[in-house]
C-alpha positions as CSV (number, residue, x, y, z in Angstrom):
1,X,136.5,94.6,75.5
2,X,139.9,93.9,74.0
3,X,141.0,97.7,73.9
4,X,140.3,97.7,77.0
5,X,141.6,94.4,78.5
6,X,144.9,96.0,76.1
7,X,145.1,98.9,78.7
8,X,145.5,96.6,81.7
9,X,148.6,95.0,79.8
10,X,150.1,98.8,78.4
11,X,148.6,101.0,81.5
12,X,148.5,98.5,84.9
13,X,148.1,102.0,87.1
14,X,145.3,102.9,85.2
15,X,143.6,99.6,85.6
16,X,144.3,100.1,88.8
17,X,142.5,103.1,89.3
18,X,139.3,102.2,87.7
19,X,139.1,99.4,89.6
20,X,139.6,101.6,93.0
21,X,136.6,103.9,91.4
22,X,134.2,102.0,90.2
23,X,134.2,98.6,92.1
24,X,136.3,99.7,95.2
25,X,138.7,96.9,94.8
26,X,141.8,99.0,96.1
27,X,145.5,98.5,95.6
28,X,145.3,96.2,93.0
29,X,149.2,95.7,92.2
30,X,150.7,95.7,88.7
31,X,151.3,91.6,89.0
32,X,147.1,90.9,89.8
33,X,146.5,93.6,87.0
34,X,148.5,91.7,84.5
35,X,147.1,88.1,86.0
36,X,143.4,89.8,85.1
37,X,144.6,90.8,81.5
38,X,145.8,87.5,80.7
39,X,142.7,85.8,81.8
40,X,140.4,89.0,80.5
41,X,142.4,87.9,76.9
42,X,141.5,84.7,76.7
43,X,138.2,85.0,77.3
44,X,138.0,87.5,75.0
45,X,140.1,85.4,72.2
46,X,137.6,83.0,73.0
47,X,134.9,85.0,72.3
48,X,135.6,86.3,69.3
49,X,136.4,82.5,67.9
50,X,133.0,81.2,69.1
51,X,134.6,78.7,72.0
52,X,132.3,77.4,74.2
53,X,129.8,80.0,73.6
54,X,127.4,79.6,76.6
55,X,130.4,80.2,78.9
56,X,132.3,82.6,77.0
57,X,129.6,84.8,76.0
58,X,127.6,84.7,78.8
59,X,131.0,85.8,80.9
60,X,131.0,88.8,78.1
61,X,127.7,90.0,79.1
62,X,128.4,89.9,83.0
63,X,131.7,91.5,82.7
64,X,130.0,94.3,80.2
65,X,126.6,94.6,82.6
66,X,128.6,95.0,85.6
67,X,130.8,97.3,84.0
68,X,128.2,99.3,82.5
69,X,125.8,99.4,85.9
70,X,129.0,100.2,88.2
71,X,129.5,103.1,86.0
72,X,126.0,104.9,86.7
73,X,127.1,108.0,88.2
74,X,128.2,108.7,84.7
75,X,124.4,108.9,83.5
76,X,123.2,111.3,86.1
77,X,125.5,113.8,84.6
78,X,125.8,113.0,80.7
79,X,127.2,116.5,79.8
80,X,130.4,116.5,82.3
81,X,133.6,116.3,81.2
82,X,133.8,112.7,79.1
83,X,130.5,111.4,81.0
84,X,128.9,111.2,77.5
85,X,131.2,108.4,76.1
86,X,129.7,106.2,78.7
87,X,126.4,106.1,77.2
88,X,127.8,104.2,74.6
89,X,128.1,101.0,76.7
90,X,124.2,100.5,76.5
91,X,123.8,99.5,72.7
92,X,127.1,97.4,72.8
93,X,125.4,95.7,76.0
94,X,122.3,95.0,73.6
95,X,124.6,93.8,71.5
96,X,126.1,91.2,73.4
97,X,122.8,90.3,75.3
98,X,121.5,90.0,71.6
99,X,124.4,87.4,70.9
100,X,124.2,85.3,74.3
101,X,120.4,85.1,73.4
102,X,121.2,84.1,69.8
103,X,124.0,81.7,70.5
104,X,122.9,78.6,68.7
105,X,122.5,80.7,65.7
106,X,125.9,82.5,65.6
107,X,127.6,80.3,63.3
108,X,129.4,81.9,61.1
109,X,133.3,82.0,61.8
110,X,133.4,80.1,64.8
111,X,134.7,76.9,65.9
C-alpha cells in the first residue's frame, strides 16, 4: 500500500489512469490525486503504527478488497502481458483480513 500510495505522490498521471481503468472515476486532476495520497499516507502511517486499529485496518482491507475485485479482468487472463503480478493481491488480502480479524491480538509495536 505505501509503494503504491508513493506513486500517486511521484506519478499523479499514472494514478490517474488507473483510476480511469479500473473504477471509472475519470479526469482525476493532479491536485485530487495528491489530496488522495496525503489522506492514502496517513492511513497507511496509521496502519503500520497500530492507531485506532478497527478503523485503520478495517479501511486497509476495503481499500485492498476493492482494489483487488475491480482488478478481475486480470484473472481471466493470467498469462498476458503483466496480468500475473495481479494474482499476488490475494494472499496479501488474506493477510490483512487475517490482521482486521486478529486485531485485539496484534500488539506488538503499536501504540
Amino acid at each position: 500500500m505505501f509503494m503504491w500510495t508513493l506513486d500517486k505522490f511521484i506519478n499523479p498521471s499514472h494514478a490517474s489512469k488507473v483510476f480511469s481503468k479500473y473504477y471509472m472515476i475519470d479526469g482525476l486532476g493532479t491536485s485530487l490525486t495528491y489530496i488522495i495520497a496525503v489522506l492514502q499516507m496517513l492511513l497507511v502511517l496509521a496502519f503500520l503504527l497500530g492507531i485506532k486499529k478497527k478503523l485503520t485496518y478495517g479501511s486497509i482491507l476495503l481499500m485492498h478488497t476493492v482494489s483487488t475485485l475491480s482488478t478481475y479482468m486480470m484473472y481471466m487472463d493470467p498469462w498476458g502481458p503483466k496480468n500475473l503480478l495481479f494474482f499476488a493481491a490475494w494472499p496479501m488480502l488474506a493477510a490483512i483480513f487475517s490482521l482486521f480479524i486478529l486485531r485485539e491480538d496484534d500488539t506488538l509495536f503499536t501504540i
